[in-house]
C-alpha distance (Angstrom), angle and dihedral (degrees) to the residues before:
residue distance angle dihedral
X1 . . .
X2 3.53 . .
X3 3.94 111.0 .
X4 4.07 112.5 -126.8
X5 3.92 111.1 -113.8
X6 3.37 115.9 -175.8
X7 4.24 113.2 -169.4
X8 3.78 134.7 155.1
X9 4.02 112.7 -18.4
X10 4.12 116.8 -135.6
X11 3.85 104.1 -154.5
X12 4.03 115.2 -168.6
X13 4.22 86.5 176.6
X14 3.86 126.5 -8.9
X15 3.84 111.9 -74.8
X16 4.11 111.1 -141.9
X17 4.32 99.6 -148.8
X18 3.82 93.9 -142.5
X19 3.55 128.2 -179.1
X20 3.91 117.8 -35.6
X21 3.52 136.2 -119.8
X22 4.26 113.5 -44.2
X23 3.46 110.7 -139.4
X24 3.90 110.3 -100.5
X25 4.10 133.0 149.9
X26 3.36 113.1 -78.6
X27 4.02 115.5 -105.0
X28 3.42 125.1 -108.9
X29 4.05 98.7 -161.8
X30 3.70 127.1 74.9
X31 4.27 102.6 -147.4
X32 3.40 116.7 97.8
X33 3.21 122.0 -105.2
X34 4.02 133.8 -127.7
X35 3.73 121.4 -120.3
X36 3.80 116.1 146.9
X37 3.82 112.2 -136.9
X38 4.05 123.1 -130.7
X39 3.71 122.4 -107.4
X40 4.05 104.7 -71.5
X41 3.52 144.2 133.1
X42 3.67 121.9 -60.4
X43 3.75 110.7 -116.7
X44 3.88 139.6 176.9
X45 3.88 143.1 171.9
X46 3.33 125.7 -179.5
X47 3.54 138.2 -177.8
X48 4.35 123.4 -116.4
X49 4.05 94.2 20.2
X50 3.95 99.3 -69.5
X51 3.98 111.1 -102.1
X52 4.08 90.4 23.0
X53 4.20 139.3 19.7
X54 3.67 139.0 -95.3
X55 4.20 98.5 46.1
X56 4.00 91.8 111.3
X57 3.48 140.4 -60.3
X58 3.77 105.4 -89.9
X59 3.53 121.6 -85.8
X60 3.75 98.7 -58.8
X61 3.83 132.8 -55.2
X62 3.54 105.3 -87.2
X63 4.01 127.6 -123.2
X64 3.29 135.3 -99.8
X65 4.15 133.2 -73.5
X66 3.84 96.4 -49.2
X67 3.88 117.1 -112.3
X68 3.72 116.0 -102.9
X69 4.04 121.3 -47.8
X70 3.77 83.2 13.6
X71 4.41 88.1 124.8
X72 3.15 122.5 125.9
X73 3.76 125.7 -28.8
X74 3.96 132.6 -100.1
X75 4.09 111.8 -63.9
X76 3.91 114.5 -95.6
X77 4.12 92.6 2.0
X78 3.75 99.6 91.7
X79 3.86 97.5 32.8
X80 3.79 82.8 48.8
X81 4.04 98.4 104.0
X82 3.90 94.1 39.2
X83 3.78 108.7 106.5
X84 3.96 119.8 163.0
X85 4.38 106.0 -120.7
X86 4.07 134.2 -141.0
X87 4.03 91.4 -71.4
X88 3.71 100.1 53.9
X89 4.12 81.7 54.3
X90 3.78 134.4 71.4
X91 3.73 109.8 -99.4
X92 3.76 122.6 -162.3
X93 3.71 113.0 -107.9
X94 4.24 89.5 27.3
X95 3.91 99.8 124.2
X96 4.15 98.5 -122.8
X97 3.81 124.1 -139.6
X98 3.78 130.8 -131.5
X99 3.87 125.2 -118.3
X100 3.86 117.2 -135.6
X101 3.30 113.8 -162.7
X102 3.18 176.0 -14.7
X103 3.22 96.6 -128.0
X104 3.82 126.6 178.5
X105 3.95 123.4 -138.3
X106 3.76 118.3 -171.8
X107 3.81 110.9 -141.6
X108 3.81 121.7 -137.3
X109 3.98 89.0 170.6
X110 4.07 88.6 63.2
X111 4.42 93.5 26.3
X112 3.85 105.5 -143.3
X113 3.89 94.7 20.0
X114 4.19 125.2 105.0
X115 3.52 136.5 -167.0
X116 3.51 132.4 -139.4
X117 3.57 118.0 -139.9
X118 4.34 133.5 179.7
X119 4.35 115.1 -172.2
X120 4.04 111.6 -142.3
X121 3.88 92.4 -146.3
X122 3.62 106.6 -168.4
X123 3.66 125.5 -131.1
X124 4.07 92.9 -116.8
X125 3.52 97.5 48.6
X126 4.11 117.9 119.9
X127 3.85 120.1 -163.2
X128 3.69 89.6 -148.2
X129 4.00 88.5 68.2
X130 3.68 129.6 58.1
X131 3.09 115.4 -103.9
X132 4.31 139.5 -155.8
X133 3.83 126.8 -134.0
X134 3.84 145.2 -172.8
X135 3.73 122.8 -144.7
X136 4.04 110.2 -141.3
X137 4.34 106.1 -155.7
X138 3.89 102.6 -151.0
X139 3.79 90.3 39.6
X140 3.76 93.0 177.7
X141 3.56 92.7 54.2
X142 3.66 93.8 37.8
X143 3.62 98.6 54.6
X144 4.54 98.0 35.4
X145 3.26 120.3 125.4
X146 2.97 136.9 -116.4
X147 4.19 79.5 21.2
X148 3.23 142.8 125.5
X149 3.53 102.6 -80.7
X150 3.44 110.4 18.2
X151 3.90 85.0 -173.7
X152 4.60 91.4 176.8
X153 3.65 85.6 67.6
X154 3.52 94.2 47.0
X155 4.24 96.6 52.2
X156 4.05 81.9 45.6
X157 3.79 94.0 53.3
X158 4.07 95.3 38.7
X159 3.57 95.7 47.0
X160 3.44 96.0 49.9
X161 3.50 94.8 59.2
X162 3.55 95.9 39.3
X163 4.00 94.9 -114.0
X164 4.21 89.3 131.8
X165 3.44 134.2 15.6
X166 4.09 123.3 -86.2
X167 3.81 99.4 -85.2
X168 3.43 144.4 168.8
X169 3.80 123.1 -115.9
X170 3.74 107.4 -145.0
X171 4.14 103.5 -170.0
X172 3.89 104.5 -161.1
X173 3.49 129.2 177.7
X174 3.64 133.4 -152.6
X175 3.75 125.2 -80.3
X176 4.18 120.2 -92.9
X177 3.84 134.2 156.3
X178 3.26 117.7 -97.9
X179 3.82 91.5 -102.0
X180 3.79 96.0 51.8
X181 4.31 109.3 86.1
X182 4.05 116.0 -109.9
X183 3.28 117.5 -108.2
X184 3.36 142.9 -48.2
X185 3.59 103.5 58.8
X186 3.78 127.2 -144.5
X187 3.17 100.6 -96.1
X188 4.38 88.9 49.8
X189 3.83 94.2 -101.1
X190 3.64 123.8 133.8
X191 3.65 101.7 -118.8
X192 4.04 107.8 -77.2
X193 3.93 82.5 127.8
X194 3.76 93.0 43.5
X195 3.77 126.4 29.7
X196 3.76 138.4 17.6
X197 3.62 96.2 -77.5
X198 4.63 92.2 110.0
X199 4.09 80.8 55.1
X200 3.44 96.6 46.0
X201 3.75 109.2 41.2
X202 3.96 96.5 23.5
X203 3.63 101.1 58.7
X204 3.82 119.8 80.3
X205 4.10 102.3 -133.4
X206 3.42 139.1 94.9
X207 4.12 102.0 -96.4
X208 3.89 91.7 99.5
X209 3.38 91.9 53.5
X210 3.64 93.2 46.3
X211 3.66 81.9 54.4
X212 4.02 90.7 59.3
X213 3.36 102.2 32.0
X214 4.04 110.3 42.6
X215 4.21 96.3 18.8
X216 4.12 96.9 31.0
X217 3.20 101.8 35.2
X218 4.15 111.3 47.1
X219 4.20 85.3 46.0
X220 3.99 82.5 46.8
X221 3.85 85.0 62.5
X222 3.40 108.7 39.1
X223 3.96 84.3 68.0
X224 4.00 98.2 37.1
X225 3.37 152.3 32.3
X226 4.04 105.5 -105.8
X227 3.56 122.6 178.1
X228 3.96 116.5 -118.5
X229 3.85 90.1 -135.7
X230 3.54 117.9 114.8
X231 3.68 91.1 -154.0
X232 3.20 93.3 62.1
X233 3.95 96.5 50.7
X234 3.97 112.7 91.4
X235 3.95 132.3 172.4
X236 3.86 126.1 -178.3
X237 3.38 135.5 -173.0
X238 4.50 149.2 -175.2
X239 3.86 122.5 -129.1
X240 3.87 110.3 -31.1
X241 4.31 82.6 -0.4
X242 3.85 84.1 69.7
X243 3.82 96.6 49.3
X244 3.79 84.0 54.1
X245 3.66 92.8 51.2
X246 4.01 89.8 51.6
X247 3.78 79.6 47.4
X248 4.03 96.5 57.4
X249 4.20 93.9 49.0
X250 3.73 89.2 39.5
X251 3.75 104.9 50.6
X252 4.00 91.4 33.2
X253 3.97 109.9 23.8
X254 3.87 81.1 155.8
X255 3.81 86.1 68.6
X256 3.48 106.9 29.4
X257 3.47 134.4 25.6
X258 3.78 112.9 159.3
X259 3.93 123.1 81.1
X260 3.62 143.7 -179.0
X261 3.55 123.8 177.6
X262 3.87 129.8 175.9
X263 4.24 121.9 -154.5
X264 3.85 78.8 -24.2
X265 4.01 108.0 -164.9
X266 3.59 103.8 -122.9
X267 3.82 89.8 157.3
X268 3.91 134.3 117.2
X269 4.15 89.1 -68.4
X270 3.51 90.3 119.8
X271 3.43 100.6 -22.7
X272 3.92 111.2 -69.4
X273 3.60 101.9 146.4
X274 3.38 87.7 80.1
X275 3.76 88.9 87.5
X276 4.11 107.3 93.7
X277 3.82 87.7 59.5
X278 3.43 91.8 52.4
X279 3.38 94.4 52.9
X280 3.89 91.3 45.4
X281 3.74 92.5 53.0
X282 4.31 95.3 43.2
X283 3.82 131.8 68.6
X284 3.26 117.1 -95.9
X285 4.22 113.1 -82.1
X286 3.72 119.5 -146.2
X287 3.66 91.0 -111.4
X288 4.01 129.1 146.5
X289 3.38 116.0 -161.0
X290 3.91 141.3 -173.5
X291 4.29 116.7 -167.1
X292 3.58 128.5 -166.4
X293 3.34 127.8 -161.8
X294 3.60 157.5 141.9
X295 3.75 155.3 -130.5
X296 3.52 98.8 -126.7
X297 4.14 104.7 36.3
X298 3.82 99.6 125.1
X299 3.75 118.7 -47.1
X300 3.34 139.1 -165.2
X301 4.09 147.7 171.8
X302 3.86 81.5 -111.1
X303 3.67 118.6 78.9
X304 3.38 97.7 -157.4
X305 3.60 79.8 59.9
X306 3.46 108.4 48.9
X307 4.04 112.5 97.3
X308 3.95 89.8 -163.9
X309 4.23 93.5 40.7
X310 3.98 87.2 53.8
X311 3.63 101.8 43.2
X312 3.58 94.1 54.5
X313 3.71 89.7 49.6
X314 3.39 93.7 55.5
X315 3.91 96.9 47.0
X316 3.75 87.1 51.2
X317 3.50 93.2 55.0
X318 3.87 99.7 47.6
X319 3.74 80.1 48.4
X320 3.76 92.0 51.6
X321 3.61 93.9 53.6
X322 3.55 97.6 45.4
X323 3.42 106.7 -102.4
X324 4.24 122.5 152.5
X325 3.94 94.1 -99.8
X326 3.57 125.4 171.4
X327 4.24 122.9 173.6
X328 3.61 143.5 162.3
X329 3.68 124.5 -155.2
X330 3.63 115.2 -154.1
X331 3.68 143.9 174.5
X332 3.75 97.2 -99.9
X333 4.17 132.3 126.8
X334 3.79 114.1 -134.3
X335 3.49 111.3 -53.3
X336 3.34 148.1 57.1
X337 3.88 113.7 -58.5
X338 3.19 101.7 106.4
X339 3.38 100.0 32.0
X340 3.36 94.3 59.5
X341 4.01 95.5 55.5
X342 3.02 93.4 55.7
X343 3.60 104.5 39.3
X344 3.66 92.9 101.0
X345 3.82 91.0 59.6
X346 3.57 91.3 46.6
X347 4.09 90.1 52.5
X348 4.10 86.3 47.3
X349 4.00 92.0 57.8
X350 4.00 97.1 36.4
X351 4.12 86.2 52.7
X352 3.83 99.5 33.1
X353 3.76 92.4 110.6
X354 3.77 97.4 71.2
X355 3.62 124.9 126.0
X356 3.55 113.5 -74.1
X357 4.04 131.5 -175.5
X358 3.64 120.4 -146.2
X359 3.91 95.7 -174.5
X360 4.37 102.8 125.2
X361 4.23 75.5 -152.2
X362 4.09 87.8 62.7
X363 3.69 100.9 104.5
X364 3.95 87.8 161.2
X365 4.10 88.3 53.5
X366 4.02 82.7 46.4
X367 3.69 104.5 48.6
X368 3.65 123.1 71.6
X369 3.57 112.9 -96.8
X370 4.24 107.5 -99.5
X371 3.59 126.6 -161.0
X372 3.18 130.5 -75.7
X373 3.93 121.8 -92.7
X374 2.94 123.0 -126.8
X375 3.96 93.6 37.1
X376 3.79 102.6 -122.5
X377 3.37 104.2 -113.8
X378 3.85 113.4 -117.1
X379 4.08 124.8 -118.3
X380 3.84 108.4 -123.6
X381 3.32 106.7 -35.2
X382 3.52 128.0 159.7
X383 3.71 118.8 -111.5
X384 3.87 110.9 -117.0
X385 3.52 93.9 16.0
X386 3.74 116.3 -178.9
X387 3.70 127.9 -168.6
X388 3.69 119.1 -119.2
X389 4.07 122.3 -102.2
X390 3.39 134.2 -138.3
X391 3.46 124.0 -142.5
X392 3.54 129.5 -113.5
């Protein structure tokens, strides 16, 4: 049972602690599911002081596994006070980036099995330079709009003001045959009912990073210019998505090395809560990580279980080891709504380390980053192109 500590508390906007969890049966499926939120205010905390450390730890290391009919909280009353802010929308004047795509990758790592794949090519970004990226699992979900993320609108907005890096958003989704239907399904799931996507972000091995980083990855290239750095490779990810993201860094720290994840289900799915002894038993991994989670994700009187119980155990042993952790622990059920707030914070302290000038004489440091010119011409993409939806 992990012991409640409660330290230092980073605000970003006042967080109203409304009612707790409502008893419910526990869940049985790991994708996120879709329940708008009433009109209310928008409200965040989050753990080491958002884009830097030492502003509070969080609000408070959660408690153990829940006791029984302690699951997942009431629909709509937890998610009430999560409201998606100016970056994570298009603003007028924001230079916007193009989407290539879709793109089909043939998998060898799951034979018979393809992924579907879109690139958010922002409108500063120069083929003659190197450039980063970040790989969003659940790219349909990821990239919706309206959503819960809206993540394009969030590179356009942070680039532009030179909060991250120029970087690619590479929207994948998960594996399926070509038979099974993309995602979303019918019913607005992400495709635990239809394609590969239990297999590939459930299980605790290295095949979904082979998938990213020796399928992805060298078709990735052919197309753009990608930076060799490691440090400058990211991948994030929602539910299962953020146990593959772990996955990625974890299995291939020599590839990736920045990581996001958001109520990530590292739970007895497949067996992911094996994690925190792994990283007891390894050397450390250059890894920097930002987790998101929250009080009333599904519980249950089994730890192994317990979304909230394990995530916590696995920041605290990252922690333990030394790793460059950062988390916020929030009110939310399982989904995205507070993830998705606060996504742009969470981009600001993965990417913090980019180059910076401190010359006053800089006025290229000082001006907002403009697009590129020439526009770089985009590879066979449909004019008009809209990203799918998923339904709420």
């Amino acid at each position: 049972m992990i012991k409640k500590i409660l330290a230092g508390v980073s605000i970003l906007s006042a967080i109203t602690l409304g009612a707790l969890a409502q008893p419910a049966a526990a869940p049985s499926a790991s994708a996120p599911s879709a329940n708008p939120a009433p009109a209310a205010a928008s409200a965040s905390a989050t753990g080491r002081g958002g884009a830097g450390r030492g502003a509070g730890r969080g609000a408070g290391r959660g408690t153990g596994g829940g006791g029984a009919g302690a699951a997942r909280g009431a629909p709509n009353l937890n998610d009430a006070y999560y409201k998606l802010g100016p970056d994570s929308q298009p603003i007028a004047g924001v230079p916007k980036g193009r989407w290539v795509g879709p793109r089909t990758l043939p998998s060898e790592v799951y034979p018979g099995t393809q992924h579907t794949y879109y690139v958010y090519v922002p409108a500063q970004y120069d083929p003659a330079k190197p450039t980063a990226l970040m790989i969003l699992n659940d790219g349909q979900a990821m990239m919706k709009s309206p959503g819960d993320v809206q993540a394009q609108n969030v590179l356009d907005n942070l680039i532009y003001r030179r909060e991250i890096p120029i970087m690619l958003g590479v929207f994948i989704n998960p594996g399926r045959t070509p038979e099974q239907p993309e995602p979303p399904e019918a019913n607005g799931g992400w495709g635990d009912q239809t394609t590969n996507r239990p297999t590939e972000y459930n299980t605790p091995d290295d095949k979904y990073a082979r998938v990213v980083v020796d399928e992805l990855m060298p078709a990735l290239k052919k197309e753009f210019n990608i930076s060799p750095d490691p440090d400058l490779h990211g991948i994030m990810g929602a539910s299962s998505g953020g146990c593959a993201a772990f996955a990625v860094a974890w299995f291939r720290p020599n590839d990736f090395r920045k990581v996001i994840t958001i109520v990530g289900s590292f739970t007895d799915l497949k067996g992911e809560y094996i994690y925190p002894e792994l990283v007891a038993a390894a050397d450390k991994k250059p890894i920097r990580m930002f987790m998101q989670d929250g009080r009333n994700d599904n519980r249950n009187a089994d730890p192994k279980r317990d979304w909230f119980f394990q995530s916590v155990r696995l920041e605290q042993a990252l922690e333990k080891k030394g790793y460059e952790i950062n988390y916020a622990w929030g009110m939310n059920n399982h989904g995205q709504k507070m993830g998705g707030e606060i996504f742009p914070e969470m981009m600001r302290w993965l990417w913090r380390d980019q180059p910076v000038s401190t010359d006053p004489n800089d006025q290229t440091e000082r001006a907002f980053r403009p697009a590129a010119t020439p526009e770089w011409p985009l590879p066979n993409t449909e004019p008009g192109f809209k990203p799918p939806t998923v339904k709420n």
